[in-house]
C-alpha positions in Angstrom: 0.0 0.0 0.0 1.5 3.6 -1.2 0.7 6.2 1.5 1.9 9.3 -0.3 -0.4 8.1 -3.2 -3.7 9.3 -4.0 -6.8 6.7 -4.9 -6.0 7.4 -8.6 -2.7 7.0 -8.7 -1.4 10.6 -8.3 0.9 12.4 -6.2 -2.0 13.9 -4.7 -1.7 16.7 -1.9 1.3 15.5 -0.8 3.0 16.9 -3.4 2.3 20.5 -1.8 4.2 19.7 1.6 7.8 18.2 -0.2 8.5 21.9 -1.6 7.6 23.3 2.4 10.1 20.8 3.6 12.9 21.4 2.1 12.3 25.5 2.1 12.3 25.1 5.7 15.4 23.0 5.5 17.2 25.6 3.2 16.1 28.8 6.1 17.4 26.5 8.8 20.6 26.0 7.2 21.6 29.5 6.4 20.5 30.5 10.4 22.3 27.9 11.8 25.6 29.1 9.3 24.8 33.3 10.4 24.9 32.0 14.0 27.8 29.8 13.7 30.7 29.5 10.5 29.5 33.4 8.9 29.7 35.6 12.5 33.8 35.8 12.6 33.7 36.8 8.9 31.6 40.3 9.4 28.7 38.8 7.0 26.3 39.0 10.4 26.9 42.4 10.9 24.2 44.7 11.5 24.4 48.4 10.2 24.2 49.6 14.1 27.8 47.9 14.3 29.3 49.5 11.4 28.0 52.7 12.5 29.7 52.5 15.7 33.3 51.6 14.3 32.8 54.2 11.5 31.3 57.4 13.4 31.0 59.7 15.9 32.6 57.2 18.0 35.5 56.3 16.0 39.3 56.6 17.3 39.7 59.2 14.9 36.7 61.2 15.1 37.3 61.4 18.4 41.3 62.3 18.4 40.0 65.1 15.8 36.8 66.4 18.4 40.3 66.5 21.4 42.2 68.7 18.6 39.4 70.9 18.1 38.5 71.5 21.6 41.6 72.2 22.5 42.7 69.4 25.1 45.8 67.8 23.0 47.8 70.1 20.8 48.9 69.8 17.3 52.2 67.5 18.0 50.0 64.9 20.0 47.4 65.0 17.7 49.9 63.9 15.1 51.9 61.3 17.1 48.4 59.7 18.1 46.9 59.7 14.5 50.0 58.4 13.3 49.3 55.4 15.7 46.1 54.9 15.1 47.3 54.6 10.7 49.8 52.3 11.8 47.6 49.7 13.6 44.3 50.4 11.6 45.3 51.8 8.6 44.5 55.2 7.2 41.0 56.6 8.1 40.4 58.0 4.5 38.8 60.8 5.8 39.6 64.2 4.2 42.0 66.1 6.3 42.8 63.5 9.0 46.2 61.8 6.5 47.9 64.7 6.8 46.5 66.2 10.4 44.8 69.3 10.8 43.9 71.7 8.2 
């Protein structure tokens, strides 16, 4: 006896539920692969992350905001951003490769 079968012989509504299974399959895999292998990589990043790396917040934005306030002159600021290129490589903001304008 052929469960999946209908009475006459066709796939009947089973065939409906195969094409569920494996979308399920295919979302579960790629959540289990964001959770797991893909998180080191930066492919789970959200924008809020980038955000925070890239801006108001950012080594150089703030080293730029001490300059302009006054707190660090112009010798420090240059010694610090020079750091900062060396161990995260150059901001490629305009006017903060060369220092101050």
């Amino acid at each position: 006896m052929n469960v999946i079968a209908w009475h006459d012989g066709g796939p009947g509504p089973w065939i409906l539920f195969f094409p569920l299974v494996w979308a399920v399959v295919v979302v579960g895999a790629v959540l289990v692969l964001r959770r797991t292998v893909w998180r080191g990589r930066g492919c789970g990043r959200g924008p809020w992350q980038w955000r925070a790396a890239n801006g108001e917040h950012a080594p150089v934005a703030l080293l730029g905001r001490r300059y302009a306030a006054g707190e660090i002159d112009e010798d420090e600021y240059r010694s610090r951003l020079a750091v900062l290129n060396e161990q995260h490589g150059p901001s490629g903001a305009p006017g903060t490769e060369d220092g101050p304008r």
